[in-house]
Backbone as JSON Lines, residues from 0, in Angstrom:
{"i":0,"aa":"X","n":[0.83,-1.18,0.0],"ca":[0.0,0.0,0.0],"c":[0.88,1.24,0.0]}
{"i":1,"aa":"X","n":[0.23,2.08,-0.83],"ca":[1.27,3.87,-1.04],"c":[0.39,4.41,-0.12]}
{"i":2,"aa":"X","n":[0.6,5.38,0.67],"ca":[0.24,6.63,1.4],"c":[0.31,7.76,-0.04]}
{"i":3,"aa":"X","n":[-1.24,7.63,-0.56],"ca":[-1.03,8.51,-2.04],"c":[-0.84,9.8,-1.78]}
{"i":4,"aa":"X","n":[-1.19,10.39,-0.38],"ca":[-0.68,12.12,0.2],"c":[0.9,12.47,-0.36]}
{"i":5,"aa":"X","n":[1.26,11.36,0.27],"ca":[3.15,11.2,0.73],"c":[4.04,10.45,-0.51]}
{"i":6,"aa":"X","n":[2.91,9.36,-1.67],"ca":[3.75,8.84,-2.15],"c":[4.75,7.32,-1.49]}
{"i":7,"aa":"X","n":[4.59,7.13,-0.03],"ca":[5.24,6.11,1.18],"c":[4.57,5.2,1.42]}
{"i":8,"aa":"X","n":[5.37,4.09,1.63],"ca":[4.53,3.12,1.8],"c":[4.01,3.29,2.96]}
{"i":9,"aa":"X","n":[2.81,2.85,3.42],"ca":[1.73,3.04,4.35],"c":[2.39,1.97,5.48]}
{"i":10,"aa":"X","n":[2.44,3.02,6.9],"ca":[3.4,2.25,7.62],"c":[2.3,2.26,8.92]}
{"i":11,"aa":"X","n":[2.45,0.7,10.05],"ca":[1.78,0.91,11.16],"c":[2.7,1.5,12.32]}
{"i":12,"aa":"X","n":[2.37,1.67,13.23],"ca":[3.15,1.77,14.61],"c":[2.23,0.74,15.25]}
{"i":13,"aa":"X","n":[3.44,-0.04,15.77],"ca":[2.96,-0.94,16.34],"c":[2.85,-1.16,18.13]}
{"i":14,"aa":"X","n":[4.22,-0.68,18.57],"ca":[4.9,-0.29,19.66],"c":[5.72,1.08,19.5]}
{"i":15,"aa":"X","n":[5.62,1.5,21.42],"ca":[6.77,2.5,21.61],"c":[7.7,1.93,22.95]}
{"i":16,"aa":"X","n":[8.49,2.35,22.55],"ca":[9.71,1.93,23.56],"c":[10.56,3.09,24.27]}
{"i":17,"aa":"X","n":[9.97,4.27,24.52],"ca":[10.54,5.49,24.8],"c":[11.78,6.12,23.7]}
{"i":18,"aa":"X","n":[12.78,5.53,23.2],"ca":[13.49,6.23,22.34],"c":[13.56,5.69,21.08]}
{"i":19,"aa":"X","n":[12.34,4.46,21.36],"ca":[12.39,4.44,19.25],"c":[10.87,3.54,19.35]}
{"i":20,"aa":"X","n":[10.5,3.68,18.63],"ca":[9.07,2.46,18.1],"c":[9.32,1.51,16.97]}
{"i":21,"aa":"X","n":[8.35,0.3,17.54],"ca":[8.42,-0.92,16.32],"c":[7.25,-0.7,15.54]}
{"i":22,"aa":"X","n":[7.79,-0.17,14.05],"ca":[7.1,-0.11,13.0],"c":[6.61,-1.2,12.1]}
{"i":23,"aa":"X","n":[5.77,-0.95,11.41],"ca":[5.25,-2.52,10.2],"c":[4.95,-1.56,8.88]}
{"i":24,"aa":"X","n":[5.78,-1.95,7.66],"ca":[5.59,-1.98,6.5],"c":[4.23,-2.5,6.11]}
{"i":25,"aa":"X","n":[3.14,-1.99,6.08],"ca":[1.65,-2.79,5.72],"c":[1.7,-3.26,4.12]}
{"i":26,"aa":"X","n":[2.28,-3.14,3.46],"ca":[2.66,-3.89,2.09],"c":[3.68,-4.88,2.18]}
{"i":27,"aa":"X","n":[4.67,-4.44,2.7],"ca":[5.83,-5.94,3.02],"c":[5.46,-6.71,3.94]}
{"i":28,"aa":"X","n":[4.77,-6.08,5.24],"ca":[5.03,-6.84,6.52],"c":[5.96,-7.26,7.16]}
{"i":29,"aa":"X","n":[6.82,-6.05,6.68],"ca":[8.2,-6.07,7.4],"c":[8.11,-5.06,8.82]}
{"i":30,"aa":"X","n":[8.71,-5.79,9.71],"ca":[9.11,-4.72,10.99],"c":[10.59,-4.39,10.96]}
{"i":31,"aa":"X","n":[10.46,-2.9,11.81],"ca":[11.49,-2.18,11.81],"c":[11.52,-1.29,13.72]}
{"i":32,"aa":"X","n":[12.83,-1.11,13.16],"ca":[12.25,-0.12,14.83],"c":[13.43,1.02,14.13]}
{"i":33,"aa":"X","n":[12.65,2.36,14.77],"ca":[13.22,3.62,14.59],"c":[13.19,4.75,15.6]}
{"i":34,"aa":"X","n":[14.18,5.28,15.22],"ca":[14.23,6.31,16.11],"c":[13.49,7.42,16.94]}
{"i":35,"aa":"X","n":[13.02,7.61,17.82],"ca":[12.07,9.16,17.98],"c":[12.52,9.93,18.92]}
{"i":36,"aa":"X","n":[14.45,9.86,18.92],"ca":[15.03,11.17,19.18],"c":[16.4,11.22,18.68]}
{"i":37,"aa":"X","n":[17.13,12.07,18.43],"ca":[17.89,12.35,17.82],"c":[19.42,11.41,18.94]}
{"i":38,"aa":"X","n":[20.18,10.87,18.45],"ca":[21.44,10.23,18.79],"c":[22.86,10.81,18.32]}
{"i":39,"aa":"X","n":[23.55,11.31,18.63],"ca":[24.91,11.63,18.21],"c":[26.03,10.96,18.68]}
{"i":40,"aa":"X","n":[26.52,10.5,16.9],"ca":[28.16,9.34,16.73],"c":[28.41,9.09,18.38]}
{"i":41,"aa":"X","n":[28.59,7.69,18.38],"ca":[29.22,7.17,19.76],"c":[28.05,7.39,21.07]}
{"i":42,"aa":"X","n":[26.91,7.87,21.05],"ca":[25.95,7.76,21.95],"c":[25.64,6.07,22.44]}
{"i":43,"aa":"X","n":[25.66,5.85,23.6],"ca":[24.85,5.13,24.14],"c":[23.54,4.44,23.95]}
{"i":44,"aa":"X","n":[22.45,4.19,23.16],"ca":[21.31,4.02,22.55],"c":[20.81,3.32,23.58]}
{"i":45,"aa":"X","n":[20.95,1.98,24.24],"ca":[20.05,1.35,24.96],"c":[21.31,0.39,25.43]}
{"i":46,"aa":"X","n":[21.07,0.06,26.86],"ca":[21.54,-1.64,27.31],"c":[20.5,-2.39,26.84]}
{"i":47,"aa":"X","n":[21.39,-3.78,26.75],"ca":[20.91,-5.0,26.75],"c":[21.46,-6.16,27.51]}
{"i":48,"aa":"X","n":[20.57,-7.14,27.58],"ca":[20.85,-8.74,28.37],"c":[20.4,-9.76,27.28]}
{"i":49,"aa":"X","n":[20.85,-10.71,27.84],"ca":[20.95,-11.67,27.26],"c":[19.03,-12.28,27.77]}
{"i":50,"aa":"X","n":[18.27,-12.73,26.67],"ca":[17.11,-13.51,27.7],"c":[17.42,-15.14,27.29]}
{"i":51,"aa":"X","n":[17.39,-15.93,26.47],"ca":[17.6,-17.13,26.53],"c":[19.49,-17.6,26.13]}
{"i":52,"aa":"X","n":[19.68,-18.47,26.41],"ca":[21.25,-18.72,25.63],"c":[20.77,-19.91,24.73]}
{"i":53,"aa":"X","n":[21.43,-19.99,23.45],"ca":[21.55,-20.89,22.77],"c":[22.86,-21.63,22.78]}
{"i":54,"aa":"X","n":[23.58,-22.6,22.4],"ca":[24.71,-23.44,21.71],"c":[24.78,-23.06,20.04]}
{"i":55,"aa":"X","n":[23.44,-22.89,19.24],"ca":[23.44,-22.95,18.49],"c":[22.98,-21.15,17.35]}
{"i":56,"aa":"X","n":[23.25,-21.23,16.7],"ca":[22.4,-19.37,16.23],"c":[20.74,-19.89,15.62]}
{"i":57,"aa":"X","n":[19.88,-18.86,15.78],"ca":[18.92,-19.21,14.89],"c":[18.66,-17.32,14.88]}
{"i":58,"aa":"X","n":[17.61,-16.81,14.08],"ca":[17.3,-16.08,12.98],"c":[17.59,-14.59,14.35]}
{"i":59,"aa":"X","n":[16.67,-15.12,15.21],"ca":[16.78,-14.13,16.11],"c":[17.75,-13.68,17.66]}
{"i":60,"aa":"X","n":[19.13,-14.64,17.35],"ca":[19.73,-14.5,17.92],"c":[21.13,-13.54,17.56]}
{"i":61,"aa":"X","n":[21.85,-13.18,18.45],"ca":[23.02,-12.3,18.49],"c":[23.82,-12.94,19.18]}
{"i":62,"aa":"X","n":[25.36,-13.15,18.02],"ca":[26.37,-13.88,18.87],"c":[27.37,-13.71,20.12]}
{"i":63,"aa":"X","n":[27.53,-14.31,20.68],"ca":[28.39,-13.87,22.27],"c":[29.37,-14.19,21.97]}
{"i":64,"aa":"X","n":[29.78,-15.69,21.81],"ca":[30.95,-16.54,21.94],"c":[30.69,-17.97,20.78]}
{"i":65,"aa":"X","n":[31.51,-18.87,20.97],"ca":[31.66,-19.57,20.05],"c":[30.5,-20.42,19.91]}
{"i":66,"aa":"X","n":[30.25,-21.02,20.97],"ca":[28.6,-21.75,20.85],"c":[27.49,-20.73,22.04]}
{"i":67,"aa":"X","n":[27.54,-19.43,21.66],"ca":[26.48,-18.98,22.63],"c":[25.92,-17.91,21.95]}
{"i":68,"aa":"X","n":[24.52,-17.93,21.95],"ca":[23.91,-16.76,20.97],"c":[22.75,-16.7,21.7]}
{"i":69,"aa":"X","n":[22.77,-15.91,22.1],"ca":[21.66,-14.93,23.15],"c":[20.37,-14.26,22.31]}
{"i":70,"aa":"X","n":[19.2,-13.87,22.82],"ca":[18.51,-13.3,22.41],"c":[18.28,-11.88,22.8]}
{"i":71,"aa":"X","n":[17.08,-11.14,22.46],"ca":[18.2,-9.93,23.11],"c":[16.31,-9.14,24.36]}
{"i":72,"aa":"X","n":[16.98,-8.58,25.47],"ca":[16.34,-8.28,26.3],"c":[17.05,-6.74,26.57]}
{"i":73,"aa":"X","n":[16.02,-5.66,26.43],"ca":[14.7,-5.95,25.52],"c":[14.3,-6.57,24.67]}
{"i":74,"aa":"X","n":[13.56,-6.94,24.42],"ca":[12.94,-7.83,23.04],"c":[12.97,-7.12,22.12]}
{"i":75,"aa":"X","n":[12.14,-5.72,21.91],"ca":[12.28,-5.35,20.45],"c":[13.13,-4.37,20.19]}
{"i":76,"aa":"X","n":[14.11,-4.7,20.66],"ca":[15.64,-4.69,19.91],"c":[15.83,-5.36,18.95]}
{"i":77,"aa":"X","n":[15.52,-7.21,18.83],"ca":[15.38,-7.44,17.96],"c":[15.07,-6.67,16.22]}
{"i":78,"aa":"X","n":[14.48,-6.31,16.29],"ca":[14.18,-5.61,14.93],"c":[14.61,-4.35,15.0]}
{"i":79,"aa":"X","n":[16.23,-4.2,14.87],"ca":[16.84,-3.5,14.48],"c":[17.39,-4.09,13.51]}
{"i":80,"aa":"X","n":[17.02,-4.2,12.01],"ca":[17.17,-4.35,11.21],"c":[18.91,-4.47,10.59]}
{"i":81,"aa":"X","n":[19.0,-5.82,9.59],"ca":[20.58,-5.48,9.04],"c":[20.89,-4.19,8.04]}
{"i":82,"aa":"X","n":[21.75,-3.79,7.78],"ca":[22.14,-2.4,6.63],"c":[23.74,-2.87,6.49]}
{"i":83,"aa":"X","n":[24.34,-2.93,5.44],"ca":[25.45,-2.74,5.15],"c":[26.19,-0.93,5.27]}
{"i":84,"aa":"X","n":[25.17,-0.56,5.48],"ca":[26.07,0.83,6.23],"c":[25.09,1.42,7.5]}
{"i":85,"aa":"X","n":[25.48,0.51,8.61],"ca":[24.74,0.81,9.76],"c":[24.8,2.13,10.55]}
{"i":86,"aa":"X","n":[24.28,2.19,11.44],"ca":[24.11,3.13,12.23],"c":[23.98,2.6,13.59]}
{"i":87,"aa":"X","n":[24.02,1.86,14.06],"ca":[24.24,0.76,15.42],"c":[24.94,-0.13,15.36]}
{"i":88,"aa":"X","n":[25.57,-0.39,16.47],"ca":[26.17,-1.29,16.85],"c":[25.77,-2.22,18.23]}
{"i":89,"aa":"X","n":[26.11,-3.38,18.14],"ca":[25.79,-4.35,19.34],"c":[27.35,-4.35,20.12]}
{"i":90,"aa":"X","n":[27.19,-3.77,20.94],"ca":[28.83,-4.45,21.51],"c":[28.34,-5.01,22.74]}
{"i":91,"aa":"X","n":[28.79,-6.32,22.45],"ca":[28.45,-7.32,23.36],"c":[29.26,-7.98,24.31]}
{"i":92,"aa":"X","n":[30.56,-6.5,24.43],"ca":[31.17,-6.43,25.88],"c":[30.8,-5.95,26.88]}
{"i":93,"aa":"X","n":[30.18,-4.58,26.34],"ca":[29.56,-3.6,27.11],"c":[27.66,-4.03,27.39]}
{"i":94,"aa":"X","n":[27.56,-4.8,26.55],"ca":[25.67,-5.04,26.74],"c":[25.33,-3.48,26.48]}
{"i":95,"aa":"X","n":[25.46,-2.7,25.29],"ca":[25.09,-1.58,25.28],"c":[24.87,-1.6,23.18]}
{"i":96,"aa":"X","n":[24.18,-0.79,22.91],"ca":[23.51,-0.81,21.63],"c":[24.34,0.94,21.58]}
{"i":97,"aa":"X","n":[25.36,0.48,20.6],"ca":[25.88,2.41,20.26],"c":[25.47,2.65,19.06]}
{"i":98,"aa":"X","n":[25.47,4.09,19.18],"ca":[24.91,4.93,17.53],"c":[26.52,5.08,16.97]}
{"i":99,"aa":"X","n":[26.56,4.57,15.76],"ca":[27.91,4.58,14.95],"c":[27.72,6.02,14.17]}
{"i":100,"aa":"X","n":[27.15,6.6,14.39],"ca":[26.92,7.94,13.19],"c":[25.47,8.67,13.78]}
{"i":101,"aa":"X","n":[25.49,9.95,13.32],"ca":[24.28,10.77,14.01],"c":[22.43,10.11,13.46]}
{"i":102,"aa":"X","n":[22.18,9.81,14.56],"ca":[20.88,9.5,14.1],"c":[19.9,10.47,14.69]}
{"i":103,"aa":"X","n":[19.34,11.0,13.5],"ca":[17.85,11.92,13.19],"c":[16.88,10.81,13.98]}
{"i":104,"aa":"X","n":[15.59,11.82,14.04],"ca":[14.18,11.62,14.6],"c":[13.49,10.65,13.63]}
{"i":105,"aa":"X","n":[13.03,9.49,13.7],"ca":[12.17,8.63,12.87],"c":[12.72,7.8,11.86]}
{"i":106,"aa":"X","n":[14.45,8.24,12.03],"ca":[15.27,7.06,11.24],"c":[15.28,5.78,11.96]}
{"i":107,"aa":"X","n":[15.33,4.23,10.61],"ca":[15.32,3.2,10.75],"c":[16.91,2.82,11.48]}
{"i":108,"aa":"X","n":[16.83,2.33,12.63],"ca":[17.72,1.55,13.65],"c":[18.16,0.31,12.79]}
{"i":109,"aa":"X","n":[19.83,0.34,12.06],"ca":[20.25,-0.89,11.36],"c":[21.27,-1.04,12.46]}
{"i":110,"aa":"X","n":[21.71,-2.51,11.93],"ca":[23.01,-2.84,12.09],"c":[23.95,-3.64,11.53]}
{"i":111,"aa":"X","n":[24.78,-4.4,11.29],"ca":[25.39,-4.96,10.22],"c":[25.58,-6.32,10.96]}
{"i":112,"aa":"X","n":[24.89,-7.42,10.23],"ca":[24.7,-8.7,11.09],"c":[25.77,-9.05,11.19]}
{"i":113,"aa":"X","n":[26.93,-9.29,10.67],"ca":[28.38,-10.06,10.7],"c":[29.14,-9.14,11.29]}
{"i":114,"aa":"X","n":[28.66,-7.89,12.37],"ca":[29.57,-7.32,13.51],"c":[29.2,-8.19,14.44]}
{"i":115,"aa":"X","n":[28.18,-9.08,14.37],"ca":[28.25,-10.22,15.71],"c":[27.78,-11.41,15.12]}
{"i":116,"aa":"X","n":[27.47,-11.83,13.72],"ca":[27.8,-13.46,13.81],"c":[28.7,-13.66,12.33]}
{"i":117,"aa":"X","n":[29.61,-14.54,13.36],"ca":[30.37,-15.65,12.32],"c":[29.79,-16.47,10.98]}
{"i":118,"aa":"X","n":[28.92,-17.29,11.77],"ca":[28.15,-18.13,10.77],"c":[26.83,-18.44,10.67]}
{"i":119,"aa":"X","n":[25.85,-17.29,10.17],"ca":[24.84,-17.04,10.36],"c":[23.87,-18.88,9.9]}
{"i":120,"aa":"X","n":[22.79,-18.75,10.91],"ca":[21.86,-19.9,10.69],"c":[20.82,-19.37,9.62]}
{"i":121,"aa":"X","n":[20.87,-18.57,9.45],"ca":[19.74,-18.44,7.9],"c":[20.15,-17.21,7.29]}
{"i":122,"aa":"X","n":[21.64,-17.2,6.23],"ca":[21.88,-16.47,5.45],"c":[20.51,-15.49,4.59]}
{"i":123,"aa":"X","n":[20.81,-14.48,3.92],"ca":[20.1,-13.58,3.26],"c":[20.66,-12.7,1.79]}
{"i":124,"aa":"X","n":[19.82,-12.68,0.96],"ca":[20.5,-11.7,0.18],"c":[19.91,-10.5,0.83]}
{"i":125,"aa":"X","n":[20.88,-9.31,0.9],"ca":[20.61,-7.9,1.2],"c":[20.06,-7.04,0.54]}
{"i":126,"aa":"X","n":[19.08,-6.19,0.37],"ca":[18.75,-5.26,-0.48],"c":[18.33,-3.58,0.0]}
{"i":127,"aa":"X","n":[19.78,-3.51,1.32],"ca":[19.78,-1.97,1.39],"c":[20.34,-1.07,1.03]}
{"i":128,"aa":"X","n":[20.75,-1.47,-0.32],"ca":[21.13,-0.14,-1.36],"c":[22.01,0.43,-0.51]}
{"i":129,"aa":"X","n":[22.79,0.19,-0.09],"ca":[23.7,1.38,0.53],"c":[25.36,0.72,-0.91]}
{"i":130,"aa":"X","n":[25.95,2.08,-1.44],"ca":[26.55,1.92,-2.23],"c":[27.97,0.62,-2.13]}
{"i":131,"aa":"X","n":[28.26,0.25,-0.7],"ca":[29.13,-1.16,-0.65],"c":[28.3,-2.16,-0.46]}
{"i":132,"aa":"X","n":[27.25,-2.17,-0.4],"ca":[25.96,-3.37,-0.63],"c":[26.94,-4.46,-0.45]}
{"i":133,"aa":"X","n":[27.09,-5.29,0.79],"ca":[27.57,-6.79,0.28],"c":[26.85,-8.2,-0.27]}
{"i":134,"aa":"X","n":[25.67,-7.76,-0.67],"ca":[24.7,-8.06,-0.81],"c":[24.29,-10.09,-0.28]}
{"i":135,"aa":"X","n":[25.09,-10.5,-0.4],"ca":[24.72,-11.95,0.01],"c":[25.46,-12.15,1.33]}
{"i":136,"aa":"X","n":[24.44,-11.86,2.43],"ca":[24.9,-11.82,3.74],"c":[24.79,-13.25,4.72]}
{"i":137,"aa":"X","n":[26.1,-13.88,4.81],"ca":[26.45,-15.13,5.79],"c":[26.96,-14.87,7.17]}
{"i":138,"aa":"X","n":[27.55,-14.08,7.25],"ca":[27.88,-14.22,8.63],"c":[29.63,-13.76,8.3]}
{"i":139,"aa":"X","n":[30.2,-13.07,9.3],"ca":[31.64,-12.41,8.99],"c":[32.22,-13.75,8.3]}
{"i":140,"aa":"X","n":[32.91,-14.81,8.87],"ca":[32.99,-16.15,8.53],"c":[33.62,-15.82,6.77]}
{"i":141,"aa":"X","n":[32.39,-15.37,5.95],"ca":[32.17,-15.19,4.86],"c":[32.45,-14.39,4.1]}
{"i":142,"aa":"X","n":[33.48,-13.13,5.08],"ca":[33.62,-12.0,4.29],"c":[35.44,-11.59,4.05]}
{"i":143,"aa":"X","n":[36.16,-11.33,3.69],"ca":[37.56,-11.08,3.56],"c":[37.37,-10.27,4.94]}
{"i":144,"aa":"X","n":[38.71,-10.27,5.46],"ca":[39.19,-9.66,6.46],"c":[39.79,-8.12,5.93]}
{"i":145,"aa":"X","n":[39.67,-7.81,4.52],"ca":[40.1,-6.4,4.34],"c":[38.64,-5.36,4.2]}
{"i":146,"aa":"X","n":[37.88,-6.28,3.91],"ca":[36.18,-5.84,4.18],"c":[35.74,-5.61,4.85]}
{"i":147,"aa":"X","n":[35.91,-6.36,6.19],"ca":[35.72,-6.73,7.66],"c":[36.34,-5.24,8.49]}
{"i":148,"aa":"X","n":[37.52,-4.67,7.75],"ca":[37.66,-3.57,8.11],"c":[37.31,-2.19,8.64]}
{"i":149,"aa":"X","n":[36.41,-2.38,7.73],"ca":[35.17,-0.99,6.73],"c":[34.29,-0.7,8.38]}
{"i":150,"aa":"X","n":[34.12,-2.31,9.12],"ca":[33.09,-2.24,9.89],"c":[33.67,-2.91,11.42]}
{"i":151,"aa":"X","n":[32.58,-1.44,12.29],"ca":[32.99,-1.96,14.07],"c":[32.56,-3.65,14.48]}
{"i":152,"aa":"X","n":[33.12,-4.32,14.6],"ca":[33.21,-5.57,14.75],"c":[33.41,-5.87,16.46]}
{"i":153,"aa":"X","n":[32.62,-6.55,16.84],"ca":[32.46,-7.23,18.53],"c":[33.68,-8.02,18.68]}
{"i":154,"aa":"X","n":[34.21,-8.03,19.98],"ca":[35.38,-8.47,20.66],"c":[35.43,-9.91,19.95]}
{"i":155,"aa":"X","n":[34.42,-10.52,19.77],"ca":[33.99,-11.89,19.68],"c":[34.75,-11.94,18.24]}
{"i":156,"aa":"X","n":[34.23,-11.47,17.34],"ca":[34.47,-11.41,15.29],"c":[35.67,-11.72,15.54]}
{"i":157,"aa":"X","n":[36.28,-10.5,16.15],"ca":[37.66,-10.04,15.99],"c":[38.51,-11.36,16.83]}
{"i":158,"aa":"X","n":[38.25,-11.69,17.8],"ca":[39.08,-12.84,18.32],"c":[39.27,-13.94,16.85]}
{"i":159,"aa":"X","n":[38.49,-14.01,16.04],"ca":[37.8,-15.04,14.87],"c":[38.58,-14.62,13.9]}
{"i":160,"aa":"X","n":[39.12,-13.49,13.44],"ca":[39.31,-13.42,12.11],"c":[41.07,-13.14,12.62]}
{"i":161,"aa":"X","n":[41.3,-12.73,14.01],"ca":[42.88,-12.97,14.38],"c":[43.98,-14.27,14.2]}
């Protein structure tokens, strides 16, 4: 569905979470969560915990360590969406969600899945147009280490690709 005023696709609010809400694409049925206050490079965005541990990754987990992939508490953190040129980061030393770059009012909350997993359990092709697009996203595991560069990478990656 277009929002024919705006030309946009016709979006719900679904939730608020004090500094961002979980949105729904009503034509994709995609969720997102975004911003609704302004963040500046290196801000603090939110803590997190761990709520279940896995051994294993599945779709909605974030990696810790070699067999441990946590889910994430808050919950809709979760849908902070992947971007090959993010604007968040998970650092999952600190249990803290940082803004990598200034984030505006009502911008979409990304992050770049292979700053915390190795070997993703359900690869993706990417389609967020951002001009280094890596577009077939596995898990760092999968990516050259001069690529791997470009992007803030968790204590964890980096022990991995040393």
């Amino acid at each position: 569905m277009i929002n024919v005023a705006s030309n946009q696709p016709e979006i719900e609010v679904i939730s608020h979470h004090g500094f961002a809400e979980k949105r729904k694409n009503v034509a994709s049925r995609q969720y997102s969560l975004h911003s609704l206050q302004f963040f500046k490079s290196g801000d603090a965005i939110s803590d997190f915990s761990a709520g279940q541990v896995f051994t294993v990754p599945n779709y909605l987990t974030v990696q810790t360590g070699i067999n441990k992939h946590i889910t994430l508490v808050p919950e809709f953190l979760q849908y902070i969406n992947h971007s090959c040129d993010p604007n968040v980061f998970f650092d999952t030393t600190t249990m803290k969600v940082i803004a990598l770059k200034d984030i505006s009012v009502n911008e979409e909350l990304t992050f770049f899945y292979p700053s915390t997993e190795w070997d993703m359990a359900q690869p993706f092709y990417c389609y967020c147009e951002s001009r280094d697009c890596l577009q077939n996203i596995q898990g760092a595991k999968h990516i050259s280490k001069n690529e791997l560069k470009k992007y803030r990478l968790t204590d964890f990656i980096h022990q991995q690709i040393t």
